[in-house]
N, C-alpha and C positions, 0 to 999 in steps of 0.2 A: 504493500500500500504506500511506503514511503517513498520509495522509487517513483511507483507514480505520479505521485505528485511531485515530484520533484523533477519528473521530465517532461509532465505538463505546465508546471512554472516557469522553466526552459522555452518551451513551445509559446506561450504567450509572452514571454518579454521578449524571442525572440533571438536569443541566443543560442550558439550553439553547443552541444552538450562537451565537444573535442577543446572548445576554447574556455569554457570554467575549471573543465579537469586541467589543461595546459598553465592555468593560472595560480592553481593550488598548489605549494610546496609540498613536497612529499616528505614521508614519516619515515626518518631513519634509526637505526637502532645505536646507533654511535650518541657514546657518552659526549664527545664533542665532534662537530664537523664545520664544514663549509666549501661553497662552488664562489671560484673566485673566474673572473678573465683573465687571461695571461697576460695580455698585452696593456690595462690601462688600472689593473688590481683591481674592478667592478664587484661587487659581491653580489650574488645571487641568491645565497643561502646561508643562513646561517643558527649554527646551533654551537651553542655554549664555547664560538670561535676563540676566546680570548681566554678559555680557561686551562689553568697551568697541567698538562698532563705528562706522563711519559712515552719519549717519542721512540721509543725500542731502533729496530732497523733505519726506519727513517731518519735516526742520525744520517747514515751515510750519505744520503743525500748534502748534506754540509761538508761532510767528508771529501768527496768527487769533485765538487768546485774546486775547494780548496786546492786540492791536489793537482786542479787541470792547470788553476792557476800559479800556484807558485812549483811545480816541481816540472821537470824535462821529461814530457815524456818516453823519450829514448834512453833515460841515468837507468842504471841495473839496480833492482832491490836485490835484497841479499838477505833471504828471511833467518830473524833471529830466533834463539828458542826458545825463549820468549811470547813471540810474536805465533810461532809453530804450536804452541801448549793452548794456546786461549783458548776457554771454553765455549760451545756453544758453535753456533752455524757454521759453517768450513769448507775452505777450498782444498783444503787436506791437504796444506803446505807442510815441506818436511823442511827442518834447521839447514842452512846450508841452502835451500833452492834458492835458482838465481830467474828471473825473469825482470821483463821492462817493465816499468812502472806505467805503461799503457796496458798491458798486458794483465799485470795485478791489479787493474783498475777496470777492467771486464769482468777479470772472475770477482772482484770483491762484490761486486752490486748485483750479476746474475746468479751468482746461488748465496748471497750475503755474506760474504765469508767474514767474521770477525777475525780470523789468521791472517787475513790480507788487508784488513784495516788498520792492522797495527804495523805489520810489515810494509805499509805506504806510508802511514805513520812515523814512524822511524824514518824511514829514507826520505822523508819530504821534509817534514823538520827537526832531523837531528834528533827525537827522542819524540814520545810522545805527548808530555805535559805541553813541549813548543808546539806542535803541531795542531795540540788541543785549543793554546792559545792562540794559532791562528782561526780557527775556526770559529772562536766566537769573537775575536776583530772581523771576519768575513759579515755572521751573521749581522753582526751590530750595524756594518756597513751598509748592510740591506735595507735595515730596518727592522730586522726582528728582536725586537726589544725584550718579550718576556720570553727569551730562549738563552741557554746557559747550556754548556758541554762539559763533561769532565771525559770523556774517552771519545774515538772515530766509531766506536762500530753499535752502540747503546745498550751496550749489556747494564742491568740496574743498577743506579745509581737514586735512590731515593729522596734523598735532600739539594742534591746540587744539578743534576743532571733532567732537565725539564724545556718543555715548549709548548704552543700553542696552534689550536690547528690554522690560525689566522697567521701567524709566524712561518708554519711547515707549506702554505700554498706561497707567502711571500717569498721564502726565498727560493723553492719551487720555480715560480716567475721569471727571477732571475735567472737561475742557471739551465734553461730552459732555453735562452740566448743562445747559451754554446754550444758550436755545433757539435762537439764534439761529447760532451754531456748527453745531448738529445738521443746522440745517435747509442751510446752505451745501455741507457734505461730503455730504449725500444727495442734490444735487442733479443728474443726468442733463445738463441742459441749461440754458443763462442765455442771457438777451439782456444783454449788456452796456450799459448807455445810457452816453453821454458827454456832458458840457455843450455842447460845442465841436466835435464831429465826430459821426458814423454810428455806428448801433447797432453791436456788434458781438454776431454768434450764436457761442455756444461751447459746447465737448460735454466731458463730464468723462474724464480720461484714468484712472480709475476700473471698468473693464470689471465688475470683479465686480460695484459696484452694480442690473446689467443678471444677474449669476450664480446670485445664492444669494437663496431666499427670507427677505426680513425683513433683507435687507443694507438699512443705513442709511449706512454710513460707510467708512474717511474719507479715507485718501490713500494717494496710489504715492511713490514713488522711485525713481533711479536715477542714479547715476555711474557711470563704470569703476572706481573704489576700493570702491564702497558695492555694486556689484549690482543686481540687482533687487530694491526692499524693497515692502514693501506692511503701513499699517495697516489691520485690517477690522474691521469692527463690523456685529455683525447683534443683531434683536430681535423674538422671539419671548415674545407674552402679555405678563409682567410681568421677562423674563428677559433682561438685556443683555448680550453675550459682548464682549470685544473679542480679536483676534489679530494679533499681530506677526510678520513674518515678515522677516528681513534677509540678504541676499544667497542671493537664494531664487531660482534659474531658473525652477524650477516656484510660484511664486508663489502664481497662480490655484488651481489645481489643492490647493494643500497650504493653503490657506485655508479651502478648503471642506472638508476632510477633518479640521482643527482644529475647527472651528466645528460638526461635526456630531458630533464625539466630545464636545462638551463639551454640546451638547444632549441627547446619549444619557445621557451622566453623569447629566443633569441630571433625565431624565423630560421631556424638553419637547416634544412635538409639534408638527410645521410647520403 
């Protein structure tokens, strides 16, 4: 009964029923999110954007900049053992491997390797703590104000280590510029080359890039503190969305339902 009247009030004002639902923000399950435009920062969406959360993986996103910006990417990393022991996601670097730091900078962000974030880490600025210091002078630069880093790869850090999802699209944005950036986070699949050992083949833990058309970008997350997060970025014609989603079970699912509400907004056809 409700329906019906409801697409009979429709019917008499004259609207159409494609152009109310296209107007309606969709319901996501993320603790915080937002759909930002790449190109002018426009916001589209927004839910609890500004609140301090944990950005797990999607550190590296900060990471990668960094990295494209101040390090060569032809200098050979040299992983330490250190860097070889970290816990958690992994390119299954052994002590001792040598590759280019373009090269550790494919595997780090298509299977998340925290072994390769620390190992780019090290080689880009001399130790970690500098490197980590670079990257929240990058962020600052951006303008992501309420984001703070203590490590590249986001393994938990409770009290120091924090962003926001208005922050995680900001500098998103940014490094979304490079082209060299762009093209890492769109990428499906790499062959790793090593100077010193076997290729290694690797597949992006990135599922949506394989989901929505004109997905280009750019990373996952995940802790037990942080949840499931996921940045996405798709691009359709001359129109770049990106969308944040943080501690989102439904992740996948509530990425594509941002991303096509703000294409609807937008007039943009697939």
């Amino acid at each position: 009964m409700i329906k019906r009247i409801l697409f009979a009030y429709l019917l008499i004002a004259g609207l159409s029923i494609q152009a109310v639902l296209a107007d309606t923000p969709p319901a996501v399950s993320a603790e915080a999110a937002i759909l930002m435009i790449a190109g002018d920062h426009t916001v589209l969406f927004d839910k609890q954007a500004n609140a301090i959360m944990y950005p797990a993986s999607t550190t590296k996103i900060t990471t990668l900049i960094t990295a494209l910006e101040k390090g060569d990417l032809n200098s050979v990393v040299t992983v330490s053992p250190q860097a070889a022991q970290c816990e958690g996601s992994s390119l299954e670097l052994r002590a001792g491997d040598k590759l280019t730091l373009k090269e550790a900078l494919y595997g780090m962000m298509l299977v998340s390797g925290n072994d390769a974030a620390e190992a780019v880490a090290q080689s880009v600025g001399g130790s970690i703590p500098a490197f980590v210091a670079m990257m929240n002078d990058k962020a600052a630069e951006i303008g992501a104000t309420r984001t703070h880093y203590t490590n590249p790869h986001g393994l938990p850090d409770p009290i120091n280590h924090y962003t926001t999802a208005y922050d995680l699209a900001l500098i998103t944005s940014y490094a979304m510029k490079n082209p060299i950036f762009a093209d890492i986070v769109s990428r499906r699949v790499y062959d790793v080359h090593f100077i010193n050992r076997e290729t290694v083949y690797v597949t992006t833990t990135n599922k949506f890039l394989s989901r929505y058309p004109g997905a280009n970008g750019v990373k996952t997350g995940f802790t037990n503190d942080a949840g499931d997060c996921l940045v996405a970025a798709a691009k359709r014609g001359n129109v770049e969305l990106i969308a944040v989603l943080l501690n989102d079970d439904y992740r996948w699912d509530d990425a594509v339902k941002l991303l096509d509400y703000g294409f609807e907004q937008l007039n943009v056809s697939k």
